[in-house]
C-alpha positions as a printed Julia matrix, in Angstrom:
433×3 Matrix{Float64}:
 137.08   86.51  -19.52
 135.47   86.7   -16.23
 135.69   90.01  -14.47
 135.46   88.66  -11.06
 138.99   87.83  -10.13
 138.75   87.87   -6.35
 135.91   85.11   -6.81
 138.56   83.31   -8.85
 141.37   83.65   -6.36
 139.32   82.25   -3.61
 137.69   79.27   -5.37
 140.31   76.87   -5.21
 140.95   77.27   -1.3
 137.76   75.64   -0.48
 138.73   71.95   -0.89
 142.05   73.2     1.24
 140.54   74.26    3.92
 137.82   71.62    4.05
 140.79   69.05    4.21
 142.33   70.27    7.13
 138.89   70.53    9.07
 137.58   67.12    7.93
 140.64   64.79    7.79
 142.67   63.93    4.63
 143.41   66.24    1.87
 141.28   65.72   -1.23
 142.32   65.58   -4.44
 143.16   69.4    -5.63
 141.24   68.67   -9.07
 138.52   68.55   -6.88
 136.26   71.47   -7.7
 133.19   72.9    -5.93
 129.85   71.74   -6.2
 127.88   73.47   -8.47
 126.32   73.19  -12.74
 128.42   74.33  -15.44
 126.16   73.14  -17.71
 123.71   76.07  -16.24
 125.76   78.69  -16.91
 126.58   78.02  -20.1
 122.66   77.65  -20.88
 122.36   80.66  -19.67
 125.07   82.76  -20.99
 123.57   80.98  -24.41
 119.85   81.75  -23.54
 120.41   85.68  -23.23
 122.21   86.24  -26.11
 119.73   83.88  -28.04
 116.94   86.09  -26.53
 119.15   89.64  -27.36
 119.6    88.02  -30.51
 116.19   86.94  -31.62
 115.28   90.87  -30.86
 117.91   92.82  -33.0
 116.26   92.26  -36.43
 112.57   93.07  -35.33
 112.88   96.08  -32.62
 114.09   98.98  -34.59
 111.13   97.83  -37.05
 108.76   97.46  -34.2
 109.67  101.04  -32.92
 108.57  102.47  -36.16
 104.89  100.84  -35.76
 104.34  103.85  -32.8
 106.18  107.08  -34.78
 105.6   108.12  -38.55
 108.57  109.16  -39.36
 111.77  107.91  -40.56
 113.89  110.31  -38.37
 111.77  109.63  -35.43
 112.21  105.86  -35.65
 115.9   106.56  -35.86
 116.07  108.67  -32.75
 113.65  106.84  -30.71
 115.45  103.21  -31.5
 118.66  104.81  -30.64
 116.88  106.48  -27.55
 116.41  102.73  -26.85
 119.74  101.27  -27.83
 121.67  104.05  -25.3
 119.56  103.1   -22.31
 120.28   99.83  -22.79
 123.62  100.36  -22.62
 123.55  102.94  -19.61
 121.87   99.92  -17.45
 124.37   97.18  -18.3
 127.3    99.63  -17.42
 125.84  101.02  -14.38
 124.51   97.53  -12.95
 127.57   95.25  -13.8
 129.91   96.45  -11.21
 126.89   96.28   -8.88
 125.42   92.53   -9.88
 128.8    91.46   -9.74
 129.52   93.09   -5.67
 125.93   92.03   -5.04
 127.08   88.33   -6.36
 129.8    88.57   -3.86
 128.24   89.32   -1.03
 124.72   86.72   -1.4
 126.06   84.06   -3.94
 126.11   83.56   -7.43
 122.6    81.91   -8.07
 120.31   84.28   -6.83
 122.01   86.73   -9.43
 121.6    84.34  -12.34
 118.35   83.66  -11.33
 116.91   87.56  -10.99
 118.68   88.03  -14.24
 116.39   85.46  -16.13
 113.45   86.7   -14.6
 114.4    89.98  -15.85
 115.61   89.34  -19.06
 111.65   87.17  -19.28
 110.18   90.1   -18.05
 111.98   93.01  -20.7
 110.71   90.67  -23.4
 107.48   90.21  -22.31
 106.89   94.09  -21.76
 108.87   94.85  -25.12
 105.87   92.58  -26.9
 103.18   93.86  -25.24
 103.75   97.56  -25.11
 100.86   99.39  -26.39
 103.38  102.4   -26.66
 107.22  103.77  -26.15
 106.74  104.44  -22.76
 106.1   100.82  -21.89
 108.92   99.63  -24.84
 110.93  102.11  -22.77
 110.47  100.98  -19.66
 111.62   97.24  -20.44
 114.64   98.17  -22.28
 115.44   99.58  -18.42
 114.51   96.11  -17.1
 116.25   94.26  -19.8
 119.62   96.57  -19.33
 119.5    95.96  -15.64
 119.26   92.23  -15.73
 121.56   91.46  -18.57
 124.33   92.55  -17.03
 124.78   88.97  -16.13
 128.1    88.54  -17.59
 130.4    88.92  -14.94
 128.09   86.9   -12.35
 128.24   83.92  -14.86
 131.98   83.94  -15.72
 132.54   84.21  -11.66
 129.98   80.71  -11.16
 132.21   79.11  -13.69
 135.45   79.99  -11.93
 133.87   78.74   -8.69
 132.84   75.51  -10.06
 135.89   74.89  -11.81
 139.65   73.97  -10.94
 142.81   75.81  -11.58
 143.55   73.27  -14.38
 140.47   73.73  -16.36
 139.12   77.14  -15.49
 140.81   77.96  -18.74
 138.59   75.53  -20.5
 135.45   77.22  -18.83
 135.96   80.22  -19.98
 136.66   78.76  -23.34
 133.34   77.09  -23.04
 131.18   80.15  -22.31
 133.42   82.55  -25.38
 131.63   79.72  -27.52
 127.76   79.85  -25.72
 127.92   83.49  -26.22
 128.99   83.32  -29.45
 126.78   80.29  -30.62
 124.24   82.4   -29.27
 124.47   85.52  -30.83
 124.76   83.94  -34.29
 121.66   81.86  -33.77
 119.77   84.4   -32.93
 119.55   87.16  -35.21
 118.7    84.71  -37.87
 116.04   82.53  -35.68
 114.42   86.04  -34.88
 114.61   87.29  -38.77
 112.54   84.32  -39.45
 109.96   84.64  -36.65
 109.61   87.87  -37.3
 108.2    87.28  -40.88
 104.99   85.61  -39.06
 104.93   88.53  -35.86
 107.17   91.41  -34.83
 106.24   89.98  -31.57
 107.0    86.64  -32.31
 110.56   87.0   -31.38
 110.15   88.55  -27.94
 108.02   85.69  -26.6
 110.05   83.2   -27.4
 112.72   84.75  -26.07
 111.28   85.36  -23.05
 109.83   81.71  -23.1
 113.44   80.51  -23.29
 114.21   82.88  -19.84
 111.7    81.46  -18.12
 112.56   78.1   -18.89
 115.97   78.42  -18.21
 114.95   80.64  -14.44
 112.72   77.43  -13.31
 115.51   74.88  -14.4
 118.1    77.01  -12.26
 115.39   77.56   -9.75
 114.38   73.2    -8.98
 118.21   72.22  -10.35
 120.79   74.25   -9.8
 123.38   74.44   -6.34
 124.71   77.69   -5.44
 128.56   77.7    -6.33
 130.24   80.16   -3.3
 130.12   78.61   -0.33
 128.6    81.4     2.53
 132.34   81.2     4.35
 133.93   82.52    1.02
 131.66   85.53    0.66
 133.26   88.89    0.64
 131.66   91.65    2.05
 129.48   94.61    0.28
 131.94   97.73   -0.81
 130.69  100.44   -2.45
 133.94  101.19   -4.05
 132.96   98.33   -6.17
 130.18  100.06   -7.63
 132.16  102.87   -9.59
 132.16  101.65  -13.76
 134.39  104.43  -14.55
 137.15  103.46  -12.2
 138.62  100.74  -14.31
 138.43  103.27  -17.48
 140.11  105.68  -16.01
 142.57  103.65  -14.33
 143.71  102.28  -18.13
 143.59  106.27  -19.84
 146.64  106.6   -16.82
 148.8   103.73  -18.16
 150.97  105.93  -20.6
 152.77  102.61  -22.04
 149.67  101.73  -24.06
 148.39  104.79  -24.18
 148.25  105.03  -28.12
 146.59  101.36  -28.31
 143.79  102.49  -25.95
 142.76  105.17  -28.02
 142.84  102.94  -31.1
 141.01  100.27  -29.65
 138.44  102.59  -28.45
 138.22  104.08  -31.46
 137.66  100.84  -33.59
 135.11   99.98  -30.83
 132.92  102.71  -31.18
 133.34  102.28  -34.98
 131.81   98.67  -34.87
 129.07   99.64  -31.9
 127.49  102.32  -34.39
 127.62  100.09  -37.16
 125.65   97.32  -34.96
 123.19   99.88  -33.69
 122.16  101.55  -37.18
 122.83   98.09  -39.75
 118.82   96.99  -39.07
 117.81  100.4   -39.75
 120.01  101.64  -42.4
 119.24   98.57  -44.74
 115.4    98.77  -43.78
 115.26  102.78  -44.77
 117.78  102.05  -47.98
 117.21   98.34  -49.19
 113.57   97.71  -47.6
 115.17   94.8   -46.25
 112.69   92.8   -43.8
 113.68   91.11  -40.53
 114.22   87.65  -42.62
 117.01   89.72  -44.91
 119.2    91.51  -41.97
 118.07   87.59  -40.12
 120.32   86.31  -42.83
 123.12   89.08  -42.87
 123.56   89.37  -39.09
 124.33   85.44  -39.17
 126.94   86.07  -42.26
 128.66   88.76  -39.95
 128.64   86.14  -36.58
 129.58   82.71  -38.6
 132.23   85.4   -40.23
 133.64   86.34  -36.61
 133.6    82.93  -35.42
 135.4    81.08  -38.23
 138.11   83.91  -37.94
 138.46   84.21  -33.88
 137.87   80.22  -33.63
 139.53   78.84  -36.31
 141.77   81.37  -38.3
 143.14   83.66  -35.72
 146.07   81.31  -34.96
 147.31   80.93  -38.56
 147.3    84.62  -39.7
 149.12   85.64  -36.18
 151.9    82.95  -37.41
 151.68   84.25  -41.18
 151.72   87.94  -40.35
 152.33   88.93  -36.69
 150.42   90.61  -34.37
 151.24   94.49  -35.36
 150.9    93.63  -39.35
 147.58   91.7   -38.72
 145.75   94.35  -36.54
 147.11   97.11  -39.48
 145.7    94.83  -42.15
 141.97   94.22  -40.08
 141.93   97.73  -39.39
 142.75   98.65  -43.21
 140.12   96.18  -44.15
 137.59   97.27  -41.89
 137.98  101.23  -42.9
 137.2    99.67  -46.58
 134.31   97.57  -45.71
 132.94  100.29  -43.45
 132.82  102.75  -46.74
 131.72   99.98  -48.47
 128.64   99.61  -47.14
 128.27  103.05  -47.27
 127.91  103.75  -51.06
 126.35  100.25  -52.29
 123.41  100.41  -54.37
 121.9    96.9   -54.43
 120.99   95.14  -51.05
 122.92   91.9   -52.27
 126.82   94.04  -52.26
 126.01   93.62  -48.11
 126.48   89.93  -48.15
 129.52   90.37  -50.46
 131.23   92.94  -47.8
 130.24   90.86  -44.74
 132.3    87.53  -46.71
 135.34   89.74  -48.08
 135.79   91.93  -44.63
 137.63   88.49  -43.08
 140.46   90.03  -41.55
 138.73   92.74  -39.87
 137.36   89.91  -37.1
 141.1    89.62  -36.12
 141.8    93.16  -35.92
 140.42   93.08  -31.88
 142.05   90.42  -31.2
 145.27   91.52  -32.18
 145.03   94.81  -30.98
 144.38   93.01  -27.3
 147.11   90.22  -27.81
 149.66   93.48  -27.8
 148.31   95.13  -24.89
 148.58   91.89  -23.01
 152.15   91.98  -23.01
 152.77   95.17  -22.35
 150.86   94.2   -19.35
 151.96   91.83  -16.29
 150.53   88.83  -15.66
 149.2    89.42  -12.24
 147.21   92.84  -13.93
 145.26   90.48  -16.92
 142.13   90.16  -15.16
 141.93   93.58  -14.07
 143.54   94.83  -17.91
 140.56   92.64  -19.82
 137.75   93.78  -17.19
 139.09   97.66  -18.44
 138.77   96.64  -22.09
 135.41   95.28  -21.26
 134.31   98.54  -19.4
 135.77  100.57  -22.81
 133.38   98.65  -24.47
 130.52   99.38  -22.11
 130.93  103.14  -22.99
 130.76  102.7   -26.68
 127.27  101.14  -26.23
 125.99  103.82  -24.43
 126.77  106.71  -27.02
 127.24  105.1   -29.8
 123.54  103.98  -30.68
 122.59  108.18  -30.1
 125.12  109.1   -32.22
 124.29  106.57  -34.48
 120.7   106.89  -34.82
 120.52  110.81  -34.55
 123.08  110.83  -38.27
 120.83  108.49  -39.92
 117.56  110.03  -38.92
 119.12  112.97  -40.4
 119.31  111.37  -43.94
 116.65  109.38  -43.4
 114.59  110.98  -46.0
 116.92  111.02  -49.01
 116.32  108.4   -51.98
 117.41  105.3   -50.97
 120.11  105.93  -54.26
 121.45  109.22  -52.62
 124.91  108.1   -51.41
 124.44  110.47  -48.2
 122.12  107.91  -46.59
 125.41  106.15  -45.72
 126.79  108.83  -43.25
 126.41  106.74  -40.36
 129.32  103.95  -42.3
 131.68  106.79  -43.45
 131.81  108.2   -39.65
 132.81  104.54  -39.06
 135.56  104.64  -41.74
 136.74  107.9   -40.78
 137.17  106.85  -36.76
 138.76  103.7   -38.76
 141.36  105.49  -40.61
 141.68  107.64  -37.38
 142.77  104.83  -35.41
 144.85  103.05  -38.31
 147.31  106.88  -37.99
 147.21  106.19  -34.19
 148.48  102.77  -34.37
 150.96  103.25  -37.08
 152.39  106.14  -34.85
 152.4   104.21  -32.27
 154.46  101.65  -33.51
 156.86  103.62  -34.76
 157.93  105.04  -31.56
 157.62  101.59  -30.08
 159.17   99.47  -32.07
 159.57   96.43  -29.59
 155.46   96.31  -29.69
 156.25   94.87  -33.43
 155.92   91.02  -32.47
């Protein structure tokens, strides 16, 4: 999980070479100083906060526009800046994090993420929403930093653990949040943002009085701007022509999901008049879904169908659901496609258990960071595309089955990528494990 795998490498030679300056060897379970628990809050705390926001902003961007279409384009306006920041700063917070320590990262982070929420409630216009979705992009780019403190703090043994621990924070996070905000969001559409950016602040004065720094100064690398490029690792996996064919799928079904999650507020609000409470509710269905699949399920359908038959099966299912939504009439058919669309929460997983082994072990770090950075992309464009279809047919009755254009692009880049996999496969049949 963490992107940071120099920081990793050189954690565990600290007790080492204190040893042989001090006296006798300690123990090599012996990890650096530094607060797990902190990270984990945090990690927690910012998806909590990015959580509590997704069912309220898209409806708080329509109180400065009149329009449906303009809501549409200006919340994906929003949605693709976001995006651009995280991508551009990650590479950068994570060099920066390198060169000056971990906790001074984590710490300008929360007082960013406090101050995109606070400027997000109080802006008397788009400009001003604008300009914190900048601030917010920039400091929530976090990730890396936080996976790199756990590595430092952690041993070789049960670094696996800590990762393990902050898959589940993020997680835990992002499904309490949507619903918490839904909820808040009845009282205030501005509810949402100040206690999210109540929990940042709380959680920037706790690291602030609390919390050691985790890289000692002699392990600090120093600044390289080669660092700083976000497309290198993209363009590094397009060369690999081994798993060429599974890139293109997995970047197809990522894009599929990352317009989904940019238009879903919208698209039920403009078709279903759903309030914040309603998508609250269905946002949670979608995370508890993903969870109980990835945490608990994953293992057994592996075992009962393999890797290659479970990804075809979650993609198949996915390209259903994904029409699905599309053409239903009633707001309550949602919840119904959220429950039955199981097996498309394993399809990722799958899809990345097979281009791990094509992969060597000593390239995993640098193989998942590239994922990750595939990923990045899709939330930049996706949110413009997204938004700019539905504004579109934005003004058709909410029965007109065109309003659900945005979910039959999804299904078509799903069937797109089920053809690319199942040709892939073919001409590599050892991938079938």
């Amino acid at each position: 999980m963490s992107r940071r795998p120099d920081a990793q490498a050189a954690a565990p030679a600290a007790p080492a070479a204190a040893g042989h300056a001090a006296g006798p060897a300690k123990p090599a379970a012996a990890a650096p100083a530094g607060n797990l628990n902190f990270v984990l809050v945090c990690i927690f705390i910012d998806m909590l906060g990015i959580g509590l926001v997704v069912p309220v902003l898209p409806i708080l961007v329509g109180e400065f526009v009149h329009t449906r279409d303009a809501q549409a384009l200006w919340y994906g306006i929003m949605g693709t800046t976001f995006g651009l920041m995280q991508f551009i700063f990650m590479p950068m917070l994570g060099a920066v994090s390198d060169r000056v320590g971990r906790r001074p990262v984590l710490l300008y982070s929360m007082a960013g993420m406090c101050a995109n929420f606070l400027a997000t409630a109080w802006a008397p216009n788009l400009a001003c929403m604008f300009i914190g979705r900048v601030v917010g992009g920039m400091s929530s780019a976090s990730m890396s930093v936080a996976s790199a403190y756990a590595s430092d703090v952690s041993t070789p043994d049960n670094r696996a653990k800590s990762f393990g621990k902050i898959g589940a924070a993020f997680g835990l996070g992002f499904i309490c949040g949507p619903i918490l905000g839904g909820l808040l969001g009845r009282y205030s559409l501005q509810l949402p943002f100040y206690v999210a950016a109540a929990l940042s602040a709380g959680n920037f004065v706790y690291g602030y009085f609390c919390v050691p720094e985790s890289l000692p100064a002699g392990l600090r690398a120093p600044f390289q701007l080669s660092k700083l490029n976000p497309l290198a690792a993209v363009l590094k996996l397009v060369g690999r022509r081994d798993i060429r064919g599974l890139i293109i799928v997995f970047a197809l079904v990522t894009c599929a999901q990352m317009m989904l999650q940019s238009t879903w507020v919208l698209y039920t609000h403009f078709r279903f008049d759903w309030n914040p409470s309603q998508n609250g509710i269905a946002l949670f269905c979608v995370g508890l879904s993903s969870m109980v699949v990835q945490a608990g399920l994953l293992g057994l359908l592996i075992k009962r169908f393999g890797e290659v038959r479970l990804a075809l099966l979650g993609l198949g299912s996915g390209c259903i659901t994904y029409t699905l939504y599309g053409l239903a009439t009633e707001g309550w058919m949602m919840y119904v496609f959220i429950l039955c669309n199981l097996l498309a929460f394993a399809a990722g997983p799958a899809l990345q258990g097979i281009i791990s082994k094509a992969t060597p072990a000593n390239q995993q770090g640098e193989l998942m960071g590239s994922l990750q950075s595939i990923s990045s992309v899709g939330i930049i464009f996706m949110p413009l595309l997204g938004s700019a279809i539905l504004g579109e047919v934005s003004h058709l009755p909410a029965r007109d089955w065109r309003i659900g254009t945005t979910f039959f692009v999804c299904a078509a880049m799903q069937l797109l990528a089920i053809l690319v996999a199942r040709h892939y496969f073919r001409h590599h049949p050892l991938r079938q494990v």
